[in-house]
KOLFI-115589 format. One line per field, with one value per residue (C-alpha): residue number from 1; residue in three letters; x, y, z. Coordinates in steps of 0.5 Angstrom, whole numbers, plus 500, padded with zeros to 3 digits. Layout:
BEGIN
num <- [NUM;...]
residuo <- [ALA;...]
px <- [X;...]
py <- [Y;...]
pz <- [Z;...]
END
This chain:
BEGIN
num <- [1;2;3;4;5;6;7;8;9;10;11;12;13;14;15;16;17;18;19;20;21;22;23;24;25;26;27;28;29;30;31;32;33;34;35;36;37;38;39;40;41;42;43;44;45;46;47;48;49;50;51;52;53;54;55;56;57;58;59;60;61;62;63;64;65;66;67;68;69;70;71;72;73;74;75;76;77;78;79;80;81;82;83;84;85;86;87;88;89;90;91;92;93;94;95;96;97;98;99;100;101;102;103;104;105;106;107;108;109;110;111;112;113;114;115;116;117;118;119;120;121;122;123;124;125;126;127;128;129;130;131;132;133;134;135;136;137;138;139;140;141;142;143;144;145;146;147;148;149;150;151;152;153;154;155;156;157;158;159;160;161;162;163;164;165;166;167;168;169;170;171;172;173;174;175;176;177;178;179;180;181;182;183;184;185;186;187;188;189;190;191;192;193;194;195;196;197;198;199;200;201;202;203;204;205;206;207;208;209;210;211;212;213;214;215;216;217;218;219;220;221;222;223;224;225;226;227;228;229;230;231;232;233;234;235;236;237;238;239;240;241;242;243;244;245;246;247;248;249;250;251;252;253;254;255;256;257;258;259;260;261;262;263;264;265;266;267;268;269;270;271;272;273;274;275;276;277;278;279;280;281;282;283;284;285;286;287;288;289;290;291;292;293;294;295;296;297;298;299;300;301;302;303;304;305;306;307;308;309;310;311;312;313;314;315;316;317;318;319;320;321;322;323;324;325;326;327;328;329;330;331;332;333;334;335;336;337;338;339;340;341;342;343;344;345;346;347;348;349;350;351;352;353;354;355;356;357;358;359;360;361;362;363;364;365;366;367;368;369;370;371;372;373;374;375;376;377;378;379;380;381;382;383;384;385;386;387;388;389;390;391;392;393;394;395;396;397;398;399;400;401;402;403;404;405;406;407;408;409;410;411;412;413;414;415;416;417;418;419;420;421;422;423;424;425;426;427;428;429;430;431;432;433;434;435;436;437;438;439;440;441;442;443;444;445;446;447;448;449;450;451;452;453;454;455;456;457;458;459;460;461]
residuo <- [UNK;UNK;UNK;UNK;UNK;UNK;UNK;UNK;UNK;UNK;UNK;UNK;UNK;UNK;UNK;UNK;UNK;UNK;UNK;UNK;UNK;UNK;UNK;UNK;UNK;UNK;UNK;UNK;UNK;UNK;UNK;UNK;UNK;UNK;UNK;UNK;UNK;UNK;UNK;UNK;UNK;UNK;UNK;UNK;UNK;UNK;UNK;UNK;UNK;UNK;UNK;UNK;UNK;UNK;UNK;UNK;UNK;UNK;UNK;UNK;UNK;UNK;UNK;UNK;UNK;UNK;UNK;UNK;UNK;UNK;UNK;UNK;UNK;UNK;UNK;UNK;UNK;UNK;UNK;UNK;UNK;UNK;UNK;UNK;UNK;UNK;UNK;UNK;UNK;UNK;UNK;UNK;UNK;UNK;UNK;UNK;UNK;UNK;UNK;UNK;UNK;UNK;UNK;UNK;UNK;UNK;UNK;UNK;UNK;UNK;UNK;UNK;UNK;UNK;UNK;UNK;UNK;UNK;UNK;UNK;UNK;UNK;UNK;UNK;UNK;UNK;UNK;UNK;UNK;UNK;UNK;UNK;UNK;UNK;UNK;UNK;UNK;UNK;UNK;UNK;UNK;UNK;UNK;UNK;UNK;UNK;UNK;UNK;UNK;UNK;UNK;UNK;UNK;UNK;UNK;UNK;UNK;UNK;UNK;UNK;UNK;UNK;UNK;UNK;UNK;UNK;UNK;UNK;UNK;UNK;UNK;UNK;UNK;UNK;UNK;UNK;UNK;UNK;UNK;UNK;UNK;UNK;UNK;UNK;UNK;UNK;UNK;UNK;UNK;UNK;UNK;UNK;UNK;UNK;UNK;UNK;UNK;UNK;UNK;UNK;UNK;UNK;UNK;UNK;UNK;UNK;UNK;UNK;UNK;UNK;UNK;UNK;UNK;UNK;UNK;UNK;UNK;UNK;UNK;UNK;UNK;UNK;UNK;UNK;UNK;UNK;UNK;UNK;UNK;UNK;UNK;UNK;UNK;UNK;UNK;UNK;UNK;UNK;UNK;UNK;UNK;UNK;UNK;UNK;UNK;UNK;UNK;UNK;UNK;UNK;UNK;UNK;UNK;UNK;UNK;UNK;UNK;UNK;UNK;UNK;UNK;UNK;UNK;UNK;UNK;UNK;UNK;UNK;UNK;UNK;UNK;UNK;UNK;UNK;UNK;UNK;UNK;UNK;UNK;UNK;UNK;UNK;UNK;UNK;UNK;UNK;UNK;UNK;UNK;UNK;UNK;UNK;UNK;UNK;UNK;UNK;UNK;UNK;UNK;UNK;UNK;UNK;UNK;UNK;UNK;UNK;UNK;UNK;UNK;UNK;UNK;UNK;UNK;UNK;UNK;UNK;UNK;UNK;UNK;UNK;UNK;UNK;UNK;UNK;UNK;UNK;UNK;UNK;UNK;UNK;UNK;UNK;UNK;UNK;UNK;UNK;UNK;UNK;UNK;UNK;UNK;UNK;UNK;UNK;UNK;UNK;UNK;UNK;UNK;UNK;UNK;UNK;UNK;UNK;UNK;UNK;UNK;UNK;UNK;UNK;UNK;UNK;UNK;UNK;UNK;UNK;UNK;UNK;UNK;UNK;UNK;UNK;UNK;UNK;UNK;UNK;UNK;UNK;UNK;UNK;UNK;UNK;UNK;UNK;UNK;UNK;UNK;UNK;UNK;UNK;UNK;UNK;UNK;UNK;UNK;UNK;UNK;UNK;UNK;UNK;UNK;UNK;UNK;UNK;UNK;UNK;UNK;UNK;UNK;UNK;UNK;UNK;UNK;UNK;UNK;UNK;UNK;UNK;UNK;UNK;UNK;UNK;UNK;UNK;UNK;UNK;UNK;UNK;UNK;UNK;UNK;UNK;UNK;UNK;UNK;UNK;UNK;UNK;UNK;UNK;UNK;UNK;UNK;UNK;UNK;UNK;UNK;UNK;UNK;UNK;UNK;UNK;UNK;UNK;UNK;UNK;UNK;UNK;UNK;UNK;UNK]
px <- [500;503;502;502;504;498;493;488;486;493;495;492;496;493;488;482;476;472;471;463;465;463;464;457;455;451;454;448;443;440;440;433;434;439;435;427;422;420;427;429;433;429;430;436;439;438;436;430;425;419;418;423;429;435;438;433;433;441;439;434;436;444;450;450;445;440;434;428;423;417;412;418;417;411;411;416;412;406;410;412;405;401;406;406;399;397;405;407;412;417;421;428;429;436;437;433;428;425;418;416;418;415;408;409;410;403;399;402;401;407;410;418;423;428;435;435;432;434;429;423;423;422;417;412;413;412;405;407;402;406;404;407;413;419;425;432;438;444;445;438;439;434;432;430;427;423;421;418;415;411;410;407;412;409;414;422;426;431;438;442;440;441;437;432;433;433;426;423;424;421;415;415;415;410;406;406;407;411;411;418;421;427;433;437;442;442;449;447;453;448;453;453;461;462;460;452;453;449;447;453;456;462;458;453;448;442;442;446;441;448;450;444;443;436;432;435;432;425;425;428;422;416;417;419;412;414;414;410;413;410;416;422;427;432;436;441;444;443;444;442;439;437;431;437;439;432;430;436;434;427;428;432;428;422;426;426;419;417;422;419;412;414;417;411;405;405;405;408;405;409;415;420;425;428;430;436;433;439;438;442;447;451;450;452;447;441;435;430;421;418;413;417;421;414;412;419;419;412;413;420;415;409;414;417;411;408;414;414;407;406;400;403;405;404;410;414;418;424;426;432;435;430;425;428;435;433;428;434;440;446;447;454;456;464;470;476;477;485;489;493;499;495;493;486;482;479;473;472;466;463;461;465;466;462;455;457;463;459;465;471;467;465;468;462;461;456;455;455;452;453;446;447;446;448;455;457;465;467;466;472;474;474;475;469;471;470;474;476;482;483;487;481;475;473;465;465;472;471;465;465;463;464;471;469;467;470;469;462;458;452;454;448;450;444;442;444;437;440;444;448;445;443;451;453;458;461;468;473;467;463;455;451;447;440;434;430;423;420;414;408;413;414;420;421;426;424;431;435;442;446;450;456;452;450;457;459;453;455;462;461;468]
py <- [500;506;512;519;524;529;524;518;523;523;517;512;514;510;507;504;506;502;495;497;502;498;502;503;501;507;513;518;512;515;510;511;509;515;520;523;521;526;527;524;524;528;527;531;528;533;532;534;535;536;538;543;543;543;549;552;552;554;559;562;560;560;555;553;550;546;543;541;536;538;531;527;530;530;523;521;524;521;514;514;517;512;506;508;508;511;513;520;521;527;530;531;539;539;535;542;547;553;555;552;546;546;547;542;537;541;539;531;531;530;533;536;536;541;542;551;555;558;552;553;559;556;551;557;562;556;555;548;548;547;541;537;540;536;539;536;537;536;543;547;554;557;562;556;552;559;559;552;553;559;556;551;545;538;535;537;531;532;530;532;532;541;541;537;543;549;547;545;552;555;551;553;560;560;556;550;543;542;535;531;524;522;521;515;512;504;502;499;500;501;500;507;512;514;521;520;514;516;510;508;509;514;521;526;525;523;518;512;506;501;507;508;515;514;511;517;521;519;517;526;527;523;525;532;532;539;536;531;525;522;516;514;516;513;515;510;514;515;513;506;500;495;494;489;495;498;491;491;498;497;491;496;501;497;494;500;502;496;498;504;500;496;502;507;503;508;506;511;512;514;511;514;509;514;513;515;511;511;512;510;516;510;504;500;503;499;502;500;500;505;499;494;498;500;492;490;496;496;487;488;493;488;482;486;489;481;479;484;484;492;496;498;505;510;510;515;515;519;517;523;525;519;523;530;527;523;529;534;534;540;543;545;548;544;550;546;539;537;530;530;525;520;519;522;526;533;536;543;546;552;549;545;544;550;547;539;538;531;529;531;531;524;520;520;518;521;519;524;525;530;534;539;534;526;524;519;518;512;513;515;515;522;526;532;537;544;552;552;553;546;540;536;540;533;533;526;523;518;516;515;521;522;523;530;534;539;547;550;543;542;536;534;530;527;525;532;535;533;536;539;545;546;545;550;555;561;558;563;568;563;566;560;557;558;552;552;548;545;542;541;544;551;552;558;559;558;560;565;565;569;575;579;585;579;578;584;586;582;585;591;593]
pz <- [500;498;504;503;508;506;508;504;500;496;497;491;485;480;483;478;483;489;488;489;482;475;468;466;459;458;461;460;463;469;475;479;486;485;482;484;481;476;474;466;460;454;447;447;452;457;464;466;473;473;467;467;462;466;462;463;470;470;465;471;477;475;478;483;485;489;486;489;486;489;487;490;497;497;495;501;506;505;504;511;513;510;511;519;520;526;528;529;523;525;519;521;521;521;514;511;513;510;510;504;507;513;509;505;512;515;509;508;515;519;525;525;530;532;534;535;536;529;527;532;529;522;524;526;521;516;521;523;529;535;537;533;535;537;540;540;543;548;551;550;552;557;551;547;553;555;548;547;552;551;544;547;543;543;546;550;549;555;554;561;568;567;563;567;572;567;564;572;573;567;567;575;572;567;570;565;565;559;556;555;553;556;551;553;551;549;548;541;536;530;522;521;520;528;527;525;530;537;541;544;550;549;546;547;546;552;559;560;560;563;568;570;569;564;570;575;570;570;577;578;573;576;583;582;578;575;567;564;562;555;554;552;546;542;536;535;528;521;514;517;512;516;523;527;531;533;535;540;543;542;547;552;552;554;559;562;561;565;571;571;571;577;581;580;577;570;564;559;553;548;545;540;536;532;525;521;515;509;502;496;495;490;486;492;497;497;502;505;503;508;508;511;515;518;518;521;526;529;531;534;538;539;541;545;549;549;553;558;558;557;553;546;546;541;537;533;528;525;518;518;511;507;505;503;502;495;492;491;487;486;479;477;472;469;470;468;466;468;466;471;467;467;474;474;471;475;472;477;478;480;488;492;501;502;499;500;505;507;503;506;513;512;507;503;496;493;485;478;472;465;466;460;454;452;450;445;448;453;460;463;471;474;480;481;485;488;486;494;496;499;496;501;497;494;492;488;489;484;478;470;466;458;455;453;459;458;461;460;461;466;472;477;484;487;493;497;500;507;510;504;504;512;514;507;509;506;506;501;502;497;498;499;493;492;493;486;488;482;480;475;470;474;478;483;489;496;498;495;493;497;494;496;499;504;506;507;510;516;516;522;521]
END
């Protein structure tokens, strides 16, 4: 293996690409479980999405750009909606909030969590009705619990003993009886990278179940009787495939339950067993129906509650980034194409880290696709990367494009409506891209591109 003292990244010279990574036999052939549902390829060979030229939309919009397939979200919401049932599906703010969004999820009928009161403010200026409001987080500040309250949010998850304290003394204040689920950390290892991992013993987030800490918890909350206690809850990571790892902190959780029943004679009523539901970002990922995750889910609890001879409780779910990770996709405009002495091929665009930096963040593979029109070349193996001023500025580190990409050319990542946008920077003073919505072959911006006068806006100096 040869090393390289500036990192992996540098380190594979000559490499043909993952194992994972076959050269396709049509390099203009779109593969749908990467793409939204409306998005296509014209008899030009442009892409399209919702009826909407992809030129066109550079054309209006500029590069750049996130891209919203509005059908598709709708599509997502009600899939986990109707696969659920009677449980309360809770849209993952932190993936993307604006508030068309947050309309959208009142209309189709789920409920959102929060992590900041930056995000609070979203949901109720997009009207969400308070509650169905969750909000999230391991150090609330006293203004954000104070705002909660007064807004009358569904449900606090606590996550720290302090914060138990701060929000028993806001609701001693304002005279309230906020409702609360306490956040416990199950010690399940779910097959996730380490920074979205968080049912572990060694992070953050949540009261220890093995250390005896969640029990304490509720003990505190139950006797203290200043907040209402609705149930347990658990998040076990993100970017999961599979139900094993719900099954073993659904066990966990009920156990504690049925502690709690045996120690001061009430059932909770709730449950909440997270989500994090993976999507394909690459022809190697392969995620999971809502509908048998939705089967797989609700008999893990049934057994459980069997065995432990406990009522069923109201069940809630959070699928994360699976409903609007897959109904975006980022559009570049090519700048250079760069042969690098036969090693690589760099083909540079318009973005980078700033709009993307799960890549260099995460080591995550995202996929890439000529957008602008359709090529007869062979596929060639490339490195799309960004116009910042980092060797690590990496959007996709490795996939097939046509021989001819050149300068000027469309290039479209999918799979980026979570989480790229919501963590965007202004790294090198890069104003952040706008979020194009389009649907029924219309499309509009619902956030705006930012500008230069933005930036300096904020430079008091």
């Amino acid at each position: 293996m040869r090393a390289h003292e500036a990192g992996a990244l540098h380190g594979d010279l000559g490499f043909s690409g993952p194992s994972w990574l076959r050269t396709p036999q049509d390099v203009n052939a779109l593969v749908p479980q990467l793409w939204p549902r409306t998005v296509e390829r014209t008899a030009g060979g442009e892409m399209a999405v919702g009826g909407v030229n992809i030129r066109k939309i550079a054309e209006q919009h500029g590069t750049p750009a996130y891209v919203l397939d509005e059908e598709d979200f709708r599509s997502r919401c009600r899939a986990f909606k109707e696969a659920f049932g009677g449980a309360e599906v809770f849209y993952a703010g932190k993936a993307f909030i604006a508030t068309h969004i947050v309309r959208i999820l009142v209309e189709e009928g789920l409920s959102l969590d929060v992590c900041t009161g930056g995000e609070l403010a979203v949901a109720l200026r997009g009207g969400m009705p308070p509650e169905r409001i969750g909000l999230h987080g391991n150090n609330k500040s006293v203004a954000e619990l104070t705002r909660a309250v007064e807004a009358g949010v569904g449900r606090i998850i606590v996550d720290s003993f302090d914060e138990i304290d701060r929000l028993t003394t806001i609701a001693k204040q304002t005279g309230t009886r906020p409702k609360v689920m306490v956040r416990v950390t199950v010690g399940v290892e779910a097959h996730t990278h380490e920074y979205i991992a968080t049912a572990h013993e060694d992070q953050k987030f949540g009261f220890s179940l093995s250390g005896g800490a969640a029990a304490a918890a509720v003990d505190r909350i139950i006797t203290e009787q200043a907040l209402e206690l609705r149930g347990l809850h658990s998040h076990i990571g993100s970017q999961i495939f599979d139900t094993s790892g719900f099954e073993v902190s659904a066990r966990r959780l009920l156990q504690l339950q049925a502690a709690i029943h045996d120690k001061h004679g009430i059932e909770l009523p709730e449950l909440d067993l997270g989500g994090g539901f993976g999507i394909a970002y690459t022809t190697q990922d392969t995620p999971a129906e809502p509908r048998d995750l939705a089967t797989d889910l609700m008999r893990i609890v049934k057994q459980e509650c069997a065995a432990l001879q406990l009522s069923v409780p109201h069940l809630s779910i959070e699928p994360g980034r699976a409903i609007v990770g897959p109904a975006m996709f980022t559009l570049y405009e090519v700048g250079t194409v760069k042969d690098v002495d036969g090693i690589r091929t760099y083909v540079s665009v318009d973005g980078g880290m700033s709009d993307n930096i799960r890549t260099a963040l995460y080591d995550a593979a995202y996929s890439a696709t000529l957008a602008g029109r359709a090529s007869t070349e062979p596929p060639i193996l490339a490195r799309v990367v960004g116009k910042h001023c980092e060797a690590g500025d990496i959007i996709v580190k490795d996939e097939f494009l046509p021989a001819d990409v050149r300068a000027g050319d469309l290039l479209a990542v999918p799979g980026t409506g979570a989480y790229c946008r919501s963590m965007a920077s202004n790294y090198n003073h890069v104003p952040r891209p706008p979020v194009v919505a389009v649907v029924d072959g219309e499309s509009r911006v619902i956030v705006r591109r930012e500008t230069e006068d933005d930036l300096l806006k904020l430079d008091v100096g």
